[in-house]
C-alpha positions in Angstrom: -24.0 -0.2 -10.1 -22.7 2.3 -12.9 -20.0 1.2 -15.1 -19.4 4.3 -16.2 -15.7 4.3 -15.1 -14.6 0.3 -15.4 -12.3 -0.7 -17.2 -12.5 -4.1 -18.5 -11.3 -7.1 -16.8 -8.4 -8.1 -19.8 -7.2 -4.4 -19.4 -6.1 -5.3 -15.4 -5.0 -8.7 -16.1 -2.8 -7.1 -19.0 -2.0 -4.3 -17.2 -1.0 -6.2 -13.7 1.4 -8.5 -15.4 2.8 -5.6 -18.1 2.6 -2.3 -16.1 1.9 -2.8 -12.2 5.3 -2.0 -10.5 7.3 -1.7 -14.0 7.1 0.9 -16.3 4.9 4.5 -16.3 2.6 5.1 -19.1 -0.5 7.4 -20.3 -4.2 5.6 -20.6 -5.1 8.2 -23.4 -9.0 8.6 -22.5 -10.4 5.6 -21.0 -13.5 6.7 -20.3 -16.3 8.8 -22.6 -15.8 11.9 -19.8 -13.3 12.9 -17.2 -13.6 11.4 -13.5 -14.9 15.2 -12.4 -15.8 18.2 -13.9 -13.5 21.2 -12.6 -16.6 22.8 -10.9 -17.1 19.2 -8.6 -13.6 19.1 -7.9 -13.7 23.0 -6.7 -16.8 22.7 -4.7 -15.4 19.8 -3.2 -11.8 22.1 -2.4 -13.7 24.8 -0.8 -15.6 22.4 1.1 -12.0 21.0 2.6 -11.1 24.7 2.9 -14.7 25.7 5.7 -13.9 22.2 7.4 -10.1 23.8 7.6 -11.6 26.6 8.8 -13.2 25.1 11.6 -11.3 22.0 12.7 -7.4 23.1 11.7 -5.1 20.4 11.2 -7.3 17.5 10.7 -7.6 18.8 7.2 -4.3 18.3 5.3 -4.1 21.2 2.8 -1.6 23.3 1.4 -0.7 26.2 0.3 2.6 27.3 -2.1 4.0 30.0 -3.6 6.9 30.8 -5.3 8.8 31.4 -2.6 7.7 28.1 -0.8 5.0 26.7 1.1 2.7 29.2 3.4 3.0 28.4 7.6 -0.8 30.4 7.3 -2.5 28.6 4.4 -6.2 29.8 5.5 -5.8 33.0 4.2 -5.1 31.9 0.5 -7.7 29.0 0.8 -11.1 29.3 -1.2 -14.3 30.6 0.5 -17.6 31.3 -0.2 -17.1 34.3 -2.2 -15.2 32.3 -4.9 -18.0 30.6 -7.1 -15.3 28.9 -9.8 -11.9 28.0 -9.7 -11.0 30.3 -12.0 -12.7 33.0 -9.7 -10.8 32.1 -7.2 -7.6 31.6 -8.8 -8.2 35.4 -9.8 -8.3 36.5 -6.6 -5.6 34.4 -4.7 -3.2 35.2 -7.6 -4.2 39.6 -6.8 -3.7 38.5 -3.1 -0.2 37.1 -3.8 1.0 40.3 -6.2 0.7 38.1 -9.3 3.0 34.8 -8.1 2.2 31.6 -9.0 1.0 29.3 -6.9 -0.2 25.8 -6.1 -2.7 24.1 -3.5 -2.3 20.4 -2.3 -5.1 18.7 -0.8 -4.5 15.4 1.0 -7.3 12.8 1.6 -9.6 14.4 -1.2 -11.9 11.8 -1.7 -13.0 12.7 1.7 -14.8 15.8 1.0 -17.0 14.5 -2.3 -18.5 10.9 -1.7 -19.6 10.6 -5.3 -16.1 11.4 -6.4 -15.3 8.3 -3.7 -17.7 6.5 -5.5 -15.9 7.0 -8.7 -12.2 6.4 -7.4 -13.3 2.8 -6.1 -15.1 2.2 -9.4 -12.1 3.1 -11.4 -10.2 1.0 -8.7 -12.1 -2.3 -8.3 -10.9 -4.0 -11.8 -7.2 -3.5 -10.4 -7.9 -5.2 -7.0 -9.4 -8.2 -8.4 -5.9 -8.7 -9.9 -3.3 -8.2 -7.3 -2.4 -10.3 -4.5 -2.7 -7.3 -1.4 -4.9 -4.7 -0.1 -3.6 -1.6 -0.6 -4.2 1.7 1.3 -5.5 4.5 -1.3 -5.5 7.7 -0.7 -6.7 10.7 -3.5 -4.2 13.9 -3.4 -5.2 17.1 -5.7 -3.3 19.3 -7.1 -4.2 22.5 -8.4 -2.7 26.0 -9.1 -0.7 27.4 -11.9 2.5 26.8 -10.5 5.5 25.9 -13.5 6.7 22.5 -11.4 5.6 20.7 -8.4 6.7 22.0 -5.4 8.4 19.4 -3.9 10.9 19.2 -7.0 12.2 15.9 -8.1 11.1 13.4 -5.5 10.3 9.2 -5.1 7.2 8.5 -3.1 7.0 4.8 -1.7 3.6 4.5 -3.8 2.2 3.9 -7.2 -0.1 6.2 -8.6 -2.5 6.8 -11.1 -2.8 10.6 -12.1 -6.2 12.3 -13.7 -5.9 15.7 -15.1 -9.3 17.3 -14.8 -8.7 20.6 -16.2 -5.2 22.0 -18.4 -2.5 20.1 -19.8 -0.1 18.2 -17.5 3.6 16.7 -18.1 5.4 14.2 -16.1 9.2 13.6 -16.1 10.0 10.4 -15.2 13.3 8.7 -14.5 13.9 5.1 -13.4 15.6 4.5 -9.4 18.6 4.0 -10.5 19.2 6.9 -12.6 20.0 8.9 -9.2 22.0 6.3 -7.3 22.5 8.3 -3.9 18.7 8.4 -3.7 18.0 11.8 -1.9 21.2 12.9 -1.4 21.9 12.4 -5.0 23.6 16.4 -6.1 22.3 15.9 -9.2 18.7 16.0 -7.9 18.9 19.6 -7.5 20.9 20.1 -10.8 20.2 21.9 -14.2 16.6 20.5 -15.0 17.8 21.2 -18.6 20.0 18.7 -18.6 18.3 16.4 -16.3 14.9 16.6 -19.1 17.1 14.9 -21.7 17.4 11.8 -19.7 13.4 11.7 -18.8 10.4 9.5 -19.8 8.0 12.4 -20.6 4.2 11.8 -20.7 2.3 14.5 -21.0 -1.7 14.2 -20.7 -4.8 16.3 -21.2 -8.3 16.5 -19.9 -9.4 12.8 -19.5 -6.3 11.2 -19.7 -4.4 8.7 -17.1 -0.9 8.7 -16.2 0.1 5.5 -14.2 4.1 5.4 -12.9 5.2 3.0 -10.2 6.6 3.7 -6.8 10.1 3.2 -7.9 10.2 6.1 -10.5 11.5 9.8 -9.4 9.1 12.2 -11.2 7.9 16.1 -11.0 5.1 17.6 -12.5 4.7 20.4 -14.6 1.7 22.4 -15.8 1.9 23.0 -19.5 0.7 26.4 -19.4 -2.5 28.3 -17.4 -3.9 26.6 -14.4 -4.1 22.9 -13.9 -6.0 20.6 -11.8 -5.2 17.2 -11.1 -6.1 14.3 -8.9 -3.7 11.5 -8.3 -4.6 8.4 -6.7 -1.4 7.0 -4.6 -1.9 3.5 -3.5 0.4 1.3 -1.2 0.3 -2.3 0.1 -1.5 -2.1 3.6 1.1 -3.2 6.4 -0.7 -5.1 9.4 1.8 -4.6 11.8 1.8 -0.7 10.8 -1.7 -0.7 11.9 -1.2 -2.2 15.3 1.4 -0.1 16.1 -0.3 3.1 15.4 -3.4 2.2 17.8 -0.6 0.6 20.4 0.6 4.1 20.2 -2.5 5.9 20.8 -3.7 3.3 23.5 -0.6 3.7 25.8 -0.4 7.6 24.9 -4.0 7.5 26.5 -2.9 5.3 29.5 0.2 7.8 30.2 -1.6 10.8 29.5 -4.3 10.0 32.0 -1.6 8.7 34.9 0.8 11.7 34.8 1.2 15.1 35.4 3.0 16.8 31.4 5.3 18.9 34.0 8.3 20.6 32.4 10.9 20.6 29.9 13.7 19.9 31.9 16.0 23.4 31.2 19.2 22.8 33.5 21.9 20.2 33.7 20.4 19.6 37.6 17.0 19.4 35.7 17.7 16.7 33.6 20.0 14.5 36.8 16.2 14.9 38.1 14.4 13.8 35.0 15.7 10.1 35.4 12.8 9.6 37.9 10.3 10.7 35.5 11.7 9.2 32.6 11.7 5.7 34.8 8.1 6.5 35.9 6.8 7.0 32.1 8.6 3.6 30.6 7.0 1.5 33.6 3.6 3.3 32.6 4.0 2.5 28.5 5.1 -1.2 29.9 2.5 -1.8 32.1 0.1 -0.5 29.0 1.1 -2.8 26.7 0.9 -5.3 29.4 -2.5 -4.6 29.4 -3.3 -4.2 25.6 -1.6 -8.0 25.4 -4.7 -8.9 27.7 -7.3 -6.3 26.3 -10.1 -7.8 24.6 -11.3 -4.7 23.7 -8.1 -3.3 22.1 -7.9 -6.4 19.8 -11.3 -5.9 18.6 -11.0 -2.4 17.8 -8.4 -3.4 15.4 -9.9 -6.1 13.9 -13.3 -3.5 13.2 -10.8 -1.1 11.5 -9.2 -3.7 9.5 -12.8 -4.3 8.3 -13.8 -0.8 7.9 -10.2 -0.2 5.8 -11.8 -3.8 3.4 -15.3 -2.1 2.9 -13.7 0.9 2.3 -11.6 -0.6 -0.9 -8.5 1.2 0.9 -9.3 4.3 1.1 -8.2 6.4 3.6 -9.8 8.7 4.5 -13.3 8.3 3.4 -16.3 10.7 2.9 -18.6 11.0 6.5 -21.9 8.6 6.9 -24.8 10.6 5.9 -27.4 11.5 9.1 -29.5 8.6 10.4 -33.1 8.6 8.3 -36.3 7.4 9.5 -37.5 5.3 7.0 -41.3 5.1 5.3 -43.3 2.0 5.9 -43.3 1.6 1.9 -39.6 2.2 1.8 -37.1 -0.4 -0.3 -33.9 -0.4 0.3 -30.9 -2.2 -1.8 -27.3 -3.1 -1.0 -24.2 -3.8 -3.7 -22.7 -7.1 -4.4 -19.9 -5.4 -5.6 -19.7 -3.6 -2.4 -20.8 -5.7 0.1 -21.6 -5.3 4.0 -19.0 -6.8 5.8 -19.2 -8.3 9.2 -17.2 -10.2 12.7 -18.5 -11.7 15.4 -17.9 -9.5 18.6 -18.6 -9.6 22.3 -21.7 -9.9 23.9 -23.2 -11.8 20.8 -23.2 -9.2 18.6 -21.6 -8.4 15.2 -19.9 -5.4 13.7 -20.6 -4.5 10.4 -18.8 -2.2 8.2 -20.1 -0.6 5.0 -18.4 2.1 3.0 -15.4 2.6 5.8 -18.1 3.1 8.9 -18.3 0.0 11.2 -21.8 -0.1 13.2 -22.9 -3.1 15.7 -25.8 -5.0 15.9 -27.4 -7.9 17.9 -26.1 -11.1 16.5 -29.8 -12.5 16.0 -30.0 -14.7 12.8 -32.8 -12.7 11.6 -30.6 -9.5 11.0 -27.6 -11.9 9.7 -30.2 -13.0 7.0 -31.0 -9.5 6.3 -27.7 -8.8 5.6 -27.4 -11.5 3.3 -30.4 -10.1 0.9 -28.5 -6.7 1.2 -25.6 -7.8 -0.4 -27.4 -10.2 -3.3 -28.6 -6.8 -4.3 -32.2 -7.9 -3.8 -34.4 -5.1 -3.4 -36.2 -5.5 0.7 
């Protein structure tokens, strides 16, 4: 495996008993070239922007302008006519009658898997070191907007923030420092004033900021366009997890048992609804009844929870490439670092995860031993 973006094992430790969860700072050039060259990071935009395209909302990317976020963001997205991002930003900013603006891009690491790659490298030092799993998801920003969009804000996450193109600064101020939280008048106050109170970093090309989840913070883009990739990571919550496929698996069992019927639009209406609103509970009581006794509900969670540990977190993460036939002379080797990960299942077989995709196999010792040699990094 490639070092070429670890950091050393005394830099975790130090930073994990210093830094993790305490106080922001700048990691001025760790590494002897910047996590992605602007041109990978575009191609990998515009590739978010055809899947956007095609599939809508499953792709979570936006679109601002000065006078806010778009409702429409497809028509300002990139396309195949846009060969740089500076090409495009050309032609988005003609389009817009010379406005600012700014793009966000949720889930980025799934649209480049060498990118991926490089995210968990960066990441794996850090997870040696602390005591959870944490969910990690890559956000990019990118436009030539004067401050983030969202203004001064706290995100329940702590993240580490690359600038891959233009010069970036990052006002910090400790929780405390607006003690009604969002409701706090000062939050939408003279930034003039607020400035002076600030711990400012400001990075360039190559650098690192790292701020913990308690810290309010906006961004600001120290002149020209700017494109930046932040890595927000949060402690993984089990029960979270249950709860969100408990929610999908009575939706399902609802869904399938009654008729959607209408929006109840008159006080007699809603006298009558009772009867449905009865019906539905029993339905979403009766489901979980059943996922209490559902064998295969508890095994689908316990396959994601192994698809979220070979994925190092990340959610979401790139696609599985297209099955391959492979030669008769063909050698194939697995990562120690990365393992294949596996759980006995039903019907003696085993589901194995690798990179985030979970797959299942026969339970014969033959393939368990092939695993085994995978993930030595022998060569087979």
């Amino acid at each position: 495996m490639s070092a070429e973006f670890v950091l050393p094992s005394d830099f975790w430790s130090h930073f994990v008993a210093h830094r993790w969860g305490k106080i922001p700072f700048v990691i001025k050039k760790p590494f002897a070239k910047s996590l992605a060259t602007a041109q990978e990071v575009f191609l990998a935009i515009r590739h978010a922007a055809d899947q956007f395209r095609a599939s809508g909302s499953s792709v979570r990317i936006r679109f601002y302008m000065e006078d806010g976020f778009s409702l429409q963001p497809e028509p300002y997205l990139p396309d195949s006519t846009d060969h740089s991002a500076e090409a495009y930003a050309a032609r988005v900013t003609g389009k817009i009658s010379g406005q600012c603006f700014g793009l966000i891009l949720n889930g980025f690491q799934a649209y480049d898997a060498e990118l991926w790659r490089r995210v968990r490298e960066f990441l794996r030092g850090l997870l040696t070191e602390i005591s959870f799993q944490p969910m990690v998801e890559g956000v990019l920003f990118f436009g030539n907007y004067d401050k983030t969009p969202r203004g001064i804000h706290k995100d329940p996450v702590d993240i580490f923030l690359f600038v891959i193109e233009g010069r970036k600064k990052m006002f910090l101020w400790p929780e405390k420092f607006f003690e009604e939280g969002d409701h706090d008048a000062r939050l939408h106050s003279d930034f003039a004033v607020l400035r002076r109170d600030a711990v400012i970093l400001e990075e360039e090309p190559g650098d690192v900021i790292y701020w913990p989840s308690s810290y309010w913070h906006v961004g600001e883009s120290v002149g020209g366009l700017s494109l930046s990739l932040s890595l927000a990571l949060k402690p993984l919550q089990p029960s979270n997890e249950i709860l969100d496929h408990l929610k999908q698996y009575i939706e399902e069992f609802v869904n399938a048992s009654l008729d959607e019927g209408n929006f109840p639009t008159t006080p007699k209406q809603l006298e009558e609804s009772a009867e449905m609103i009865s019906k539905v509970t029993k339905l979403a009581l009766k489901a979980l009844q059943k996922a209490s006794r559902d064998s295969d509900f508890a095994e689908a969670i316990r396959v994601s929870w192994l698809d979220r540990l070979t994925a190092s977190g990340s959610d979401p993460v790139p696609p599985p490439l297209p099955l391959k036939v492979l030669a008769d002379d063909a050698f194939v080797q697995g990562s120690p670092e990365y393992p294949i990960l596996w759980i006995p299942v039903a019907d003696h077989h085993v589901a194995c995860s690798a990179n985030g995709h979970a797959f299942t196999v026969p339970a014969d010792p033959k393939i368990i031993e092939l695993l085994e040699r995978l993930n030595s990094g022998e060569t087979v």
